[in-house]
Gaussian input, Z-matrix of N, CA and C with variables (Angstrom, degrees):
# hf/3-21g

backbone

0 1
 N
 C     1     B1
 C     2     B2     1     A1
 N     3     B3     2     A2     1     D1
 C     4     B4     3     A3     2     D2
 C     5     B5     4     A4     3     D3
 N     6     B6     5     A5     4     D4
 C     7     B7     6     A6     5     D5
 C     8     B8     7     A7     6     D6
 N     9     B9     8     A8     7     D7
 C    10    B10     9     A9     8     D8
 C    11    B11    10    A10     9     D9
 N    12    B12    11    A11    10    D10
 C    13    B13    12    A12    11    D11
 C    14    B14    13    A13    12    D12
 N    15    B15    14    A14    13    D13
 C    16    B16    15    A15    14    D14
 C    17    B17    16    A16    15    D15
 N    18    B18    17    A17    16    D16
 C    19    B19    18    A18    17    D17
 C    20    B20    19    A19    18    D18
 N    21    B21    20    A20    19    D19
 C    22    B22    21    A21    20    D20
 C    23    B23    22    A22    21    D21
 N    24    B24    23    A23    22    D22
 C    25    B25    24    A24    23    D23
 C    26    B26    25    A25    24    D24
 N    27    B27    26    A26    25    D25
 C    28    B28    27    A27    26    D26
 C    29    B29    28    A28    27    D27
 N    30    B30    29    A29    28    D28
 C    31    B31    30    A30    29    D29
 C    32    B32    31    A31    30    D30
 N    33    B33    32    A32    31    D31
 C    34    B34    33    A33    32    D32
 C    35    B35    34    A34    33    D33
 N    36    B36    35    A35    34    D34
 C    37    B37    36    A36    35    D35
 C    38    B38    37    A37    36    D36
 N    39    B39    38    A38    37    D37
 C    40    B40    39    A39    38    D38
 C    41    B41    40    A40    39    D39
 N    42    B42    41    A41    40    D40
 C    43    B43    42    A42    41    D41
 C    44    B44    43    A43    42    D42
 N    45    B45    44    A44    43    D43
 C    46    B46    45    A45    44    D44
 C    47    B47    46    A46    45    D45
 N    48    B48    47    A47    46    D46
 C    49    B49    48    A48    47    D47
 C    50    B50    49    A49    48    D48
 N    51    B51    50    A50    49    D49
 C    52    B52    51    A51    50    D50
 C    53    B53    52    A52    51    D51
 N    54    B54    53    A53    52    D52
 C    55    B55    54    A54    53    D53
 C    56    B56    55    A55    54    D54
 N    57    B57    56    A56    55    D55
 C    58    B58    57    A57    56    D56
 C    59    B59    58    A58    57    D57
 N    60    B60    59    A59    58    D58
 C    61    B61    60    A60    59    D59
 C    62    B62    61    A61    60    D60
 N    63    B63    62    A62    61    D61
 C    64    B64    63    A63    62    D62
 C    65    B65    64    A64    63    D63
 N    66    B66    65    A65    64    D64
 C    67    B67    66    A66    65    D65
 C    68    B68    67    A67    66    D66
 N    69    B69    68    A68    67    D67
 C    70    B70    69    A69    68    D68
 C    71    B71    70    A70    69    D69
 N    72    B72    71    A71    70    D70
 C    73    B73    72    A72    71    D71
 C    74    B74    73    A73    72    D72
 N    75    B75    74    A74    73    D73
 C    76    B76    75    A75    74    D74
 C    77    B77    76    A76    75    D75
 N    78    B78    77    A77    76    D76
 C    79    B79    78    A78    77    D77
 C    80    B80    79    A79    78    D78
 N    81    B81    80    A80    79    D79
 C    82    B82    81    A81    80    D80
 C    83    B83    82    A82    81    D81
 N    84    B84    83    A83    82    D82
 C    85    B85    84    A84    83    D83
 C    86    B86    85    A85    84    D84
 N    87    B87    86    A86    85    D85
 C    88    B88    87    A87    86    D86
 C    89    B89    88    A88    87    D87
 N    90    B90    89    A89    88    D88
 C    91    B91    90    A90    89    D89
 C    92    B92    91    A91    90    D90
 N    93    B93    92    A92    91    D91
 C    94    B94    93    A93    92    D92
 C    95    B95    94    A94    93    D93
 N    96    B96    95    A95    94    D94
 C    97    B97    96    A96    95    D95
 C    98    B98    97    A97    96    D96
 N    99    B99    98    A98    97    D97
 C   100   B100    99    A99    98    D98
 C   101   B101   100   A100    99    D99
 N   102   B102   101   A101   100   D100
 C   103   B103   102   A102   101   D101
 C   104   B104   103   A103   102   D102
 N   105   B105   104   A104   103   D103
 C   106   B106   105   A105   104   D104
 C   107   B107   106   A106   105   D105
 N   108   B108   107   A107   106   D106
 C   109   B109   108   A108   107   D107
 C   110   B110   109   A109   108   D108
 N   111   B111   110   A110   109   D109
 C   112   B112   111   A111   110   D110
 C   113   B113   112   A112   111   D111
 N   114   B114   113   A113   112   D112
 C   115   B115   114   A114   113   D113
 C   116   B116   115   A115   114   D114
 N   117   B117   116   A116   115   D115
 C   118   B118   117   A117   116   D116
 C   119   B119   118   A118   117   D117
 N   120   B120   119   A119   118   D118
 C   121   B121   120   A120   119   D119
 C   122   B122   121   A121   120   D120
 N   123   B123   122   A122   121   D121
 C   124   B124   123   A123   122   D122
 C   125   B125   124   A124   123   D123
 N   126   B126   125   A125   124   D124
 C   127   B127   126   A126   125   D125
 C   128   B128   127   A127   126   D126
 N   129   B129   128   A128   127   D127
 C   130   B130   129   A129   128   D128
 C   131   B131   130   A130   129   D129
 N   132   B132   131   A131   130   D130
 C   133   B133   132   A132   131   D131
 C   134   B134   133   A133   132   D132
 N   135   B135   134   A134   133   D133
 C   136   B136   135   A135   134   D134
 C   137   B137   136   A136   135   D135
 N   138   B138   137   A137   136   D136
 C   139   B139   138   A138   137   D137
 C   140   B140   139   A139   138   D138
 N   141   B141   140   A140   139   D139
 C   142   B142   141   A141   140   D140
 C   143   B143   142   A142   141   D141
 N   144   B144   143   A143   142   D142
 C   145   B145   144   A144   143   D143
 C   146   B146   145   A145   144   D144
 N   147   B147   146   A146   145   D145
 C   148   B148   147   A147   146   D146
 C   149   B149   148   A148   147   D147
 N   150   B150   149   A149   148   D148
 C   151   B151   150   A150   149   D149
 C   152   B152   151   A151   150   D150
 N   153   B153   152   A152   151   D151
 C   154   B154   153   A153   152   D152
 C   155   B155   154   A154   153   D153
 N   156   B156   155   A155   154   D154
 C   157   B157   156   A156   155   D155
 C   158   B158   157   A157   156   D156
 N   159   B159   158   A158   157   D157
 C   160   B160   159   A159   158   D158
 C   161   B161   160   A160   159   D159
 N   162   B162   161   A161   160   D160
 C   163   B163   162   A162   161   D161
 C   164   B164   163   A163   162   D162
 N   165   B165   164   A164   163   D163
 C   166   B166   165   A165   164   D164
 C   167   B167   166   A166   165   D165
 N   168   B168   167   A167   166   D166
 C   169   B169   168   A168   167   D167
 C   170   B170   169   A169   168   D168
 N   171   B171   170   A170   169   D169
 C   172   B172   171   A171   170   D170
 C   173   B173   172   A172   171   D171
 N   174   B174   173   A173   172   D172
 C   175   B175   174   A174   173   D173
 C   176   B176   175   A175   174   D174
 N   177   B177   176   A176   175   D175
 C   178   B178   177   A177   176   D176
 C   179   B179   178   A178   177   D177
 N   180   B180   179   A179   178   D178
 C   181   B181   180   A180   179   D179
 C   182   B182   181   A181   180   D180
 N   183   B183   182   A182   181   D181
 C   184   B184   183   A183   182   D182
 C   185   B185   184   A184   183   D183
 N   186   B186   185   A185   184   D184
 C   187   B187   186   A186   185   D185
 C   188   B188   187   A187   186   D186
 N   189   B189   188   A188   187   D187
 C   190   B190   189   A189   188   D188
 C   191   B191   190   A190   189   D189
 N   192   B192   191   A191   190   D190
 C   193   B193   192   A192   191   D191
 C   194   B194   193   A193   192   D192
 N   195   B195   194   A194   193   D193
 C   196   B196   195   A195   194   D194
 C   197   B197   196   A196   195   D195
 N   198   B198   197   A197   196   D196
 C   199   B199   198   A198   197   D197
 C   200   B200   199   A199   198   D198
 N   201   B201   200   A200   199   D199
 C   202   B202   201   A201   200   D200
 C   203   B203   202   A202   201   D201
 N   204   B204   203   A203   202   D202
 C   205   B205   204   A204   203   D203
 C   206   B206   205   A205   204   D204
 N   207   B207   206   A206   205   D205
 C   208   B208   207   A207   206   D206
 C   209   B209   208   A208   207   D207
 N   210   B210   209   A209   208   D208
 C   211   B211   210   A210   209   D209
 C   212   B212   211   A211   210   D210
 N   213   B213   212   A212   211   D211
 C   214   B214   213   A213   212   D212
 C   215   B215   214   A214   213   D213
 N   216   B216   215   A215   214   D214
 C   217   B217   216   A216   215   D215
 C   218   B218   217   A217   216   D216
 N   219   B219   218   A218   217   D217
 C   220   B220   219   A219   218   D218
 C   221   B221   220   A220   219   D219
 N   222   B222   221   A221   220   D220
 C   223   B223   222   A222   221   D221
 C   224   B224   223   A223   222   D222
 N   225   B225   224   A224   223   D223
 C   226   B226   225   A225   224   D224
 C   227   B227   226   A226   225   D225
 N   228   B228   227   A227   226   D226
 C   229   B229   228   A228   227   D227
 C   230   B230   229   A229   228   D228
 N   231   B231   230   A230   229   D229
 C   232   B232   231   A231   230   D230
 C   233   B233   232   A232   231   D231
 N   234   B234   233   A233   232   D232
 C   235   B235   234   A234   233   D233
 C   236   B236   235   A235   234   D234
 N   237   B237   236   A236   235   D235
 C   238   B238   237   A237   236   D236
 C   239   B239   238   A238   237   D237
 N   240   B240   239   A239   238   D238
 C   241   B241   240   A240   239   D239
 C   242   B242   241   A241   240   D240
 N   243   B243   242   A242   241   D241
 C   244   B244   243   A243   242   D242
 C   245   B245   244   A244   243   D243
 N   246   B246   245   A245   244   D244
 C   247   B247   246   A246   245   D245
 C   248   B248   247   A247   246   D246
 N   249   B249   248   A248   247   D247
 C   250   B250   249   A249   248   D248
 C   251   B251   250   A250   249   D249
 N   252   B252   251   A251   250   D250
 C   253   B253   252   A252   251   D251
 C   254   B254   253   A253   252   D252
 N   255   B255   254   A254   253   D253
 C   256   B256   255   A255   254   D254
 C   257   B257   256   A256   255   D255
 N   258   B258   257   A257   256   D256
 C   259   B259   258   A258   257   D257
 C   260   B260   259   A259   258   D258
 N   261   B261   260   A260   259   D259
 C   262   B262   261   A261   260   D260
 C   263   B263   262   A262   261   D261
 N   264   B264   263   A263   262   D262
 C   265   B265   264   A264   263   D263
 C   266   B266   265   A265   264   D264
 N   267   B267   266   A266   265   D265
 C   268   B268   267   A267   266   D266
 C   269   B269   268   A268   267   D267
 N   270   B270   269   A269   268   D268
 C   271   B271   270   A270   269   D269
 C   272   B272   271   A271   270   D270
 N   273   B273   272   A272   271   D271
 C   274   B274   273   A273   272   D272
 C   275   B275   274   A274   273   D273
 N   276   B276   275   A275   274   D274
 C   277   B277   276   A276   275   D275
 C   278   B278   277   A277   276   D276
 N   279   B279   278   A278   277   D277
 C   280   B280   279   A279   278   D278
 C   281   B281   280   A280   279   D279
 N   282   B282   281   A281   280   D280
 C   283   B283   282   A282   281   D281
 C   284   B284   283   A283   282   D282
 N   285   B285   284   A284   283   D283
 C   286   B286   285   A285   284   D284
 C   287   B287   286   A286   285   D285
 N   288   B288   287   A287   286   D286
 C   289   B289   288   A288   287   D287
 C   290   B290   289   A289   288   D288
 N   291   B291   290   A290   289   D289
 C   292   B292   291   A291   290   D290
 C   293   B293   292   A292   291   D291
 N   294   B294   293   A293   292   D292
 C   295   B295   294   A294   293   D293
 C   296   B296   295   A295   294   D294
 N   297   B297   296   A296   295   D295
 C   298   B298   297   A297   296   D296
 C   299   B299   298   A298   297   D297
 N   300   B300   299   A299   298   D298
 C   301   B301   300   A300   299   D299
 C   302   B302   301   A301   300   D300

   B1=1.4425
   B2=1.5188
   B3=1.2652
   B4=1.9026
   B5=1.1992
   B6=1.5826
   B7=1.1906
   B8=2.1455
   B9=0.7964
   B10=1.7671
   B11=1.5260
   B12=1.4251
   B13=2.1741
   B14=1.3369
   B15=1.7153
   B16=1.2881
   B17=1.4095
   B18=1.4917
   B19=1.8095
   B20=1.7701
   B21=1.7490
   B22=1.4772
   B23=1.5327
   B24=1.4026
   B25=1.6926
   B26=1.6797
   B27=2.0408
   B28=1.5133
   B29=1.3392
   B30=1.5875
   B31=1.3316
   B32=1.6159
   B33=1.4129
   B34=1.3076
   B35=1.5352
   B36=1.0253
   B37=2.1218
   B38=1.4397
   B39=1.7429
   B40=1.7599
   B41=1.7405
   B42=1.7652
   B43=1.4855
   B44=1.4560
   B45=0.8093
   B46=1.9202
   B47=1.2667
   B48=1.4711
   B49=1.7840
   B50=1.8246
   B51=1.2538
   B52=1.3614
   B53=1.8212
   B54=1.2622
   B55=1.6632
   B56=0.8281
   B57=1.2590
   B58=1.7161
   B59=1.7274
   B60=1.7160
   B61=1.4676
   B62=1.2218
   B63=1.5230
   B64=1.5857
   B65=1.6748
   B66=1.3414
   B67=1.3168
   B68=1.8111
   B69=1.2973
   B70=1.6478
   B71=1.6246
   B72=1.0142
   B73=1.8509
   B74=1.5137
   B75=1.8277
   B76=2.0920
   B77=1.6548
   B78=1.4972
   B79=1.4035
   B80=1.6018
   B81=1.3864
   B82=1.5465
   B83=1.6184
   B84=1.4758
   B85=1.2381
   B86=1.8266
   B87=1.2931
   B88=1.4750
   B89=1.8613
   B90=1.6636
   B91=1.5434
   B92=1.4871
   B93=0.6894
   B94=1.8518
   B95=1.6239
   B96=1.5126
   B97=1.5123
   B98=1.3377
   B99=1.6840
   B100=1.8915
   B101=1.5235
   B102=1.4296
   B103=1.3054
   B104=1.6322
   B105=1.3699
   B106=1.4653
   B107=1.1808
   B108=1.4953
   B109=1.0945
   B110=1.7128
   B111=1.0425
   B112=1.6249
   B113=1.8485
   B114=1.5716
   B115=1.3100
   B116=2.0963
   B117=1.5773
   B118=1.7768
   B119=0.9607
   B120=1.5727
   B121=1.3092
   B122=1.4195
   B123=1.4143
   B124=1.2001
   B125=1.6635
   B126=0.9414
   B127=1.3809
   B128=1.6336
   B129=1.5670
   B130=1.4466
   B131=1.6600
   B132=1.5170
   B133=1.1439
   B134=2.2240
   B135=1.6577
   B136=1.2085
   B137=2.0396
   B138=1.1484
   B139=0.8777
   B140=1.4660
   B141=1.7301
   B142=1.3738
   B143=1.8399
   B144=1.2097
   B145=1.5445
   B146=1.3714
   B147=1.5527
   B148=1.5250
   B149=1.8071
   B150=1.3631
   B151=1.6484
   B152=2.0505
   B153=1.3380
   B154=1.4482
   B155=1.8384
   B156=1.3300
   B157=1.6052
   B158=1.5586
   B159=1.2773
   B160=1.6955
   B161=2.0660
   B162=1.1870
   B163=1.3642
   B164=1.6733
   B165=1.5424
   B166=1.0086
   B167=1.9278
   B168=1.2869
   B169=1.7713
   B170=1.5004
   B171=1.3391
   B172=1.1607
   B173=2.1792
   B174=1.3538
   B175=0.8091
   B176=1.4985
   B177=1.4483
   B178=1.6366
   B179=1.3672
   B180=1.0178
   B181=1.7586
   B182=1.7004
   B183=1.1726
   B184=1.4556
   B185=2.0553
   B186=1.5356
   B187=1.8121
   B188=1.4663
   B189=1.3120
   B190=2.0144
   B191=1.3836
   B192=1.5177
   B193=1.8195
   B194=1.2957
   B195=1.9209
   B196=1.3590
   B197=1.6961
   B198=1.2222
   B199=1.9724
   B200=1.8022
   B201=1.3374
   B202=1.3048
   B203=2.1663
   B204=1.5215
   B205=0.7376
   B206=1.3992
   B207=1.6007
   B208=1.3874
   B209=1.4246
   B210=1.5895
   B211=1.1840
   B212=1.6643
   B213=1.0324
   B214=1.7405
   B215=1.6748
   B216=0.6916
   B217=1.8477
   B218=1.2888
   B219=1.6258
   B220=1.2129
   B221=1.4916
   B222=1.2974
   B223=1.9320
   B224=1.2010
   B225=1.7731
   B226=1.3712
   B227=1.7089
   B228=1.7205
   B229=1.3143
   B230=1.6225
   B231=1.3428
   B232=1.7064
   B233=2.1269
   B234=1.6839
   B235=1.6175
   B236=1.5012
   B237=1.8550
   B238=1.9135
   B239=2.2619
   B240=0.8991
   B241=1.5931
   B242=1.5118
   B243=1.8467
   B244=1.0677
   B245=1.5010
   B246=1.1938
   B247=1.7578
   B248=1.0720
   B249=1.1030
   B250=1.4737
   B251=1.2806
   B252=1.8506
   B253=0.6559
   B254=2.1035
   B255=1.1521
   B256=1.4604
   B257=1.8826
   B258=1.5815
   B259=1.5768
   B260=1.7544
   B261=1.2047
   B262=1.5252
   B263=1.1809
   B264=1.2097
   B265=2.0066
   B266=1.9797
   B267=1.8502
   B268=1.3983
   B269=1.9767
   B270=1.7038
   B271=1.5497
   B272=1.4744
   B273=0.8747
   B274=1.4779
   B275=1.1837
   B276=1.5241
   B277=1.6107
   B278=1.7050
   B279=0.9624
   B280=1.5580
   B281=1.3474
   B282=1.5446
   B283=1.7103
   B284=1.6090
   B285=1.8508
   B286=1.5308
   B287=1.5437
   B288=1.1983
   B289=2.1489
   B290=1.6658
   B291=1.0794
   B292=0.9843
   B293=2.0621
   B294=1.4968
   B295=1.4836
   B296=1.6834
   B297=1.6640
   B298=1.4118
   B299=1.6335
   B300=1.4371
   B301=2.0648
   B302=1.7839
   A1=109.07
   A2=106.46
   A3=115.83
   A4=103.11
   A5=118.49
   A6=128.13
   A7=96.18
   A8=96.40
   A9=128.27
   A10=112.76
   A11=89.93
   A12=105.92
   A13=76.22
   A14=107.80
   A15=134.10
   A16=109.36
   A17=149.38
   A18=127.94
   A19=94.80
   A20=121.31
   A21=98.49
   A22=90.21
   A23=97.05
   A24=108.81
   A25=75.21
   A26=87.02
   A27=121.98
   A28=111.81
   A29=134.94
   A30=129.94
   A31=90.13
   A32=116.53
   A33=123.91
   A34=102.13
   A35=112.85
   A36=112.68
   A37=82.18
   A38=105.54
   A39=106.60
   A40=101.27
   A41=90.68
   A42=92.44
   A43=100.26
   A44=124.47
   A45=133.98
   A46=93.16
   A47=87.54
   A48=95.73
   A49=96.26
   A50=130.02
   A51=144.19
   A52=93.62
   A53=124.47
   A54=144.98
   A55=147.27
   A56=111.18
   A57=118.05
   A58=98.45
   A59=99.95
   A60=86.78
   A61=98.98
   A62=114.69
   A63=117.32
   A64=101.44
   A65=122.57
   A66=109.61
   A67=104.60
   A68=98.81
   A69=109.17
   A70=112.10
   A71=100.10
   A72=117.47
   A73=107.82
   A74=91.85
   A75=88.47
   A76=82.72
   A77=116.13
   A78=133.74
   A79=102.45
   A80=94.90
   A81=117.78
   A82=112.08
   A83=138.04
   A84=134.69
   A85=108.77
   A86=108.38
   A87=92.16
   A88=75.95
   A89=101.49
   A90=112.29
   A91=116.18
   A92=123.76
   A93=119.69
   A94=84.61
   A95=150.12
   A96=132.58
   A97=140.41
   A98=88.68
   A99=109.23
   A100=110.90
   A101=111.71
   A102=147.89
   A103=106.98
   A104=130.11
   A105=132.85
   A106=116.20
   A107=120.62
   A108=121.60
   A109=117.97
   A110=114.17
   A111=118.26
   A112=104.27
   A113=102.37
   A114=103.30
   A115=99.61
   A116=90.94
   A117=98.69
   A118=99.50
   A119=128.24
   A120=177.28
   A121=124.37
   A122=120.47
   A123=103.39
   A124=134.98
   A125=149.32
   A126=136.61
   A127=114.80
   A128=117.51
   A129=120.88
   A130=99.94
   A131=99.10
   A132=106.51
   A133=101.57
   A134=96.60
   A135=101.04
   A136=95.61
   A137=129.12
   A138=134.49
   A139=125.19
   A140=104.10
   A141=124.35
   A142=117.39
   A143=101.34
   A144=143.26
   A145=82.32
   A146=100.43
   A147=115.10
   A148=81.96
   A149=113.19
   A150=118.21
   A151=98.54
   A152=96.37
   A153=130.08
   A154=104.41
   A155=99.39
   A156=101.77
   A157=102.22
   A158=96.00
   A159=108.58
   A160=102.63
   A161=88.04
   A162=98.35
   A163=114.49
   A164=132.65
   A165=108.17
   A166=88.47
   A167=105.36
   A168=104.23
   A169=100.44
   A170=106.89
   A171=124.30
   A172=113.57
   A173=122.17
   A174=113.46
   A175=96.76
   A176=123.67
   A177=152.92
   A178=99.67
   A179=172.34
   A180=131.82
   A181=98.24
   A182=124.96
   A183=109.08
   A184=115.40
   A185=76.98
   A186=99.72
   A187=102.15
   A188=124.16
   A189=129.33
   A190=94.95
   A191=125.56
   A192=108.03
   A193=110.95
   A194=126.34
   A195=107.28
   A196=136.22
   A197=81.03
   A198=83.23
   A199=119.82
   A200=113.36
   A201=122.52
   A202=112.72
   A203=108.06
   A204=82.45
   A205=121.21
   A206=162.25
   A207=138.84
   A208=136.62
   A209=117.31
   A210=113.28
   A211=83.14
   A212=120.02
   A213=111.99
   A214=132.68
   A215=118.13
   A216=130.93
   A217=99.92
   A218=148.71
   A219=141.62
   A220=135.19
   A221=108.18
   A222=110.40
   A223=123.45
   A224=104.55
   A225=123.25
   A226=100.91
   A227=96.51
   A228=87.95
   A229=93.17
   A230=136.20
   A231=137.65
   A232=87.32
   A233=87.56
   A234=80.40
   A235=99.37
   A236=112.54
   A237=86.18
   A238=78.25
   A239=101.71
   A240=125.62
   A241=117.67
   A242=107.17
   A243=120.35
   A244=136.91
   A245=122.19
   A246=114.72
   A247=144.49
   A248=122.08
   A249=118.10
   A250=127.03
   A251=149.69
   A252=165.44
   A253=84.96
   A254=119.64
   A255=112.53
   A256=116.11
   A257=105.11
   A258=94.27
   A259=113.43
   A260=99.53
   A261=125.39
   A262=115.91
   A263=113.10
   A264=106.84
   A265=118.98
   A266=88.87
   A267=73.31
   A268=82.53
   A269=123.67
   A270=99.20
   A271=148.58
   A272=131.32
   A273=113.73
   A274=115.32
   A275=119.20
   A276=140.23
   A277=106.22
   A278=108.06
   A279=107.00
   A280=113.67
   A281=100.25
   A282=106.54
   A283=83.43
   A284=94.86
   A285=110.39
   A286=87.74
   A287=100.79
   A288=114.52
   A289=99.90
   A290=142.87
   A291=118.97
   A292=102.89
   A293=105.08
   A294=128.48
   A295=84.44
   A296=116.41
   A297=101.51
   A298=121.35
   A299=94.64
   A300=104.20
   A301=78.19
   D1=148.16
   D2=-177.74
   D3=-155.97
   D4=137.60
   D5=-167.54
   D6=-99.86
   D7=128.10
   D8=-173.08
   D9=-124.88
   D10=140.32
   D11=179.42
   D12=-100.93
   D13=148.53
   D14=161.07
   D15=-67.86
   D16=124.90
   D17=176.82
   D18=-132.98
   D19=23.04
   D20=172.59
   D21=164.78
   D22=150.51
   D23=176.69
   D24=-100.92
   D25=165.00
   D26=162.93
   D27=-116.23
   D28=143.56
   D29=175.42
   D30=-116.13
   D31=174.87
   D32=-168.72
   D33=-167.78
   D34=125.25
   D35=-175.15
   D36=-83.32
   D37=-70.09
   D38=-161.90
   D39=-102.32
   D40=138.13
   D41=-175.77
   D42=-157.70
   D43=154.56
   D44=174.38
   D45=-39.20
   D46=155.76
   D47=-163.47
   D48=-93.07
   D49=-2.43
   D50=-159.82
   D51=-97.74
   D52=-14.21
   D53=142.96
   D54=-124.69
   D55=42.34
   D56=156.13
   D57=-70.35
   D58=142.30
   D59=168.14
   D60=115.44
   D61=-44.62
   D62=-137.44
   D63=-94.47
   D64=150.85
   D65=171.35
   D66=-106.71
   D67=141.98
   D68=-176.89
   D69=-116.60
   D70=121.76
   D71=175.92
   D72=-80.33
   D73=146.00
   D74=166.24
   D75=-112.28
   D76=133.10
   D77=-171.73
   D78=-139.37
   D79=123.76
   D80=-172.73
   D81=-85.08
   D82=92.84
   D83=-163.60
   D84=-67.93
   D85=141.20
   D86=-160.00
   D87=-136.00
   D88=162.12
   D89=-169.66
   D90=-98.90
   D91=-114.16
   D92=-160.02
   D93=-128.89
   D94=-45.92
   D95=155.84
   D96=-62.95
   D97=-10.44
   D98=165.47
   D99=95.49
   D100=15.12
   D101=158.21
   D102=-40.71
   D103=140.40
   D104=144.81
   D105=-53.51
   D106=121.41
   D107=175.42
   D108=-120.36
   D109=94.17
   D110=177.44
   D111=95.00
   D112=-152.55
   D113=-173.34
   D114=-100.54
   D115=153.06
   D116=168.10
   D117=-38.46
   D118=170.00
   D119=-111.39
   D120=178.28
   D121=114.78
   D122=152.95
   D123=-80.94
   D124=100.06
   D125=-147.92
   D126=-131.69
   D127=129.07
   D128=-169.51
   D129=-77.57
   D130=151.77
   D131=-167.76
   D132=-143.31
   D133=136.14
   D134=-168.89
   D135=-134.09
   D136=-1.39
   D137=-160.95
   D138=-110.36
   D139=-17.73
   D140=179.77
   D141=64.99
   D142=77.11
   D143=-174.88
   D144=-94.24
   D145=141.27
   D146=-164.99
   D147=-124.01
   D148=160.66
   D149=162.61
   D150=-73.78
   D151=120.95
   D152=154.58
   D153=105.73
   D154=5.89
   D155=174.83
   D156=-75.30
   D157=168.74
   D158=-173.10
   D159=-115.57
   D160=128.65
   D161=-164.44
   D162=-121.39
   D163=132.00
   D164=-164.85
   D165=-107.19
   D166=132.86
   D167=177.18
   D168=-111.44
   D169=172.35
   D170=173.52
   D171=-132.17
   D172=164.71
   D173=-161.07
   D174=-129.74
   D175=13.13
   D176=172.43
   D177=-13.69
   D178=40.38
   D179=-141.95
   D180=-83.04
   D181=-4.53
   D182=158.70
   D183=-42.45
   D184=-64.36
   D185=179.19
   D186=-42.04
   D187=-61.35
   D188=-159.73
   D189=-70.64
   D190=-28.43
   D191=175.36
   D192=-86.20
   D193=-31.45
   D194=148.44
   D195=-31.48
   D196=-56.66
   D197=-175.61
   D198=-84.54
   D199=-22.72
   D200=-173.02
   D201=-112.76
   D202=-20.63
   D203=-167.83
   D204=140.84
   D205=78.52
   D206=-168.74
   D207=-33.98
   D208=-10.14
   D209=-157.48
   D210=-123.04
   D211=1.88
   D212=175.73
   D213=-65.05
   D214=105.90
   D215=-170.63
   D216=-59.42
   D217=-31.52
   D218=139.35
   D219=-5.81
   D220=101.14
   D221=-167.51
   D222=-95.52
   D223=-38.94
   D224=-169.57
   D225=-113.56
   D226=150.38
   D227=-174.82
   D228=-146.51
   D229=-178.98
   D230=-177.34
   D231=-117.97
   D232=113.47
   D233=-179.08
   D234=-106.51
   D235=7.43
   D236=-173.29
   D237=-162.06
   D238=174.34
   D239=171.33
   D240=-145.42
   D241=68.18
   D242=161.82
   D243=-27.17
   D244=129.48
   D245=167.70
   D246=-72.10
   D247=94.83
   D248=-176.08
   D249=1.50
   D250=122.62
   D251=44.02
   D252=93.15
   D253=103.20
   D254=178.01
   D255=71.31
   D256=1.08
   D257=-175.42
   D258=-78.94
   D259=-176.60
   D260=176.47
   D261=-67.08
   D262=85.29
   D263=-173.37
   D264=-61.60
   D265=-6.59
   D266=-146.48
   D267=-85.57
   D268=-5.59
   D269=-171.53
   D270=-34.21
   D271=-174.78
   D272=152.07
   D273=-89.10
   D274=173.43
   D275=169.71
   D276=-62.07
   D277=138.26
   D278=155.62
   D279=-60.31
   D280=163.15
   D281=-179.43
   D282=-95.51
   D283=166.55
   D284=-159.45
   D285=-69.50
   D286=165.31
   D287=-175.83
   D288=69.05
   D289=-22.02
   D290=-146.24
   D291=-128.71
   D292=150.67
   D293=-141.38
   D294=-64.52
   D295=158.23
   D296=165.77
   D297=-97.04
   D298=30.57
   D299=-159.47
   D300=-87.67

């Protein structure tokens, strides 16, 4: 697991049939000072990750053939939408689809 800023959706006409449907994030892996670390990410997303939220993914592929399937080429996935660093514990949830900013 690595905690990542969201910086861009991906669209895709043709794609494995194990994601149609699916929405895919470009997620910037960042290090233990919150630093960029390496190149973006493409990363599946089921949780509704907004562009510039901080997302913690995982790269499980146990987990991506749970949810997608055995034959899915999918590595990275958003397994949580951490709280800001000093935020408001007490907010509400986002409504489903929608960003938690």
């Amino acid at each position: 697991m690595q905690v990542g800023q969201v910086v861009g959706r991906a669209t895709s006409t043709i794609k494995h049939p194990t994601l149609k449907g699916e929405r895919l994030l470009v997620v910037q892996l960042l290090d233990a000072q919150g630093n960029p670390e390496g190149e973006p990410i493409l990363v599946f997303d089921r949780l509704g990750a907004g562009i510039g939220d901080h997302v913690v993914a995982t790269n499980d592929g146990l987990e991506m053939q749970t949810l997608l399937g055995k034959t899915t080429p999918a590595r990275w996935s958003v397994l949580a939408l951490p709280d800001p660093i000093g935020s408001d514990q007490s907010r509400p949830a986002p409504a489903p689809g929608q960003s938690h900013r």
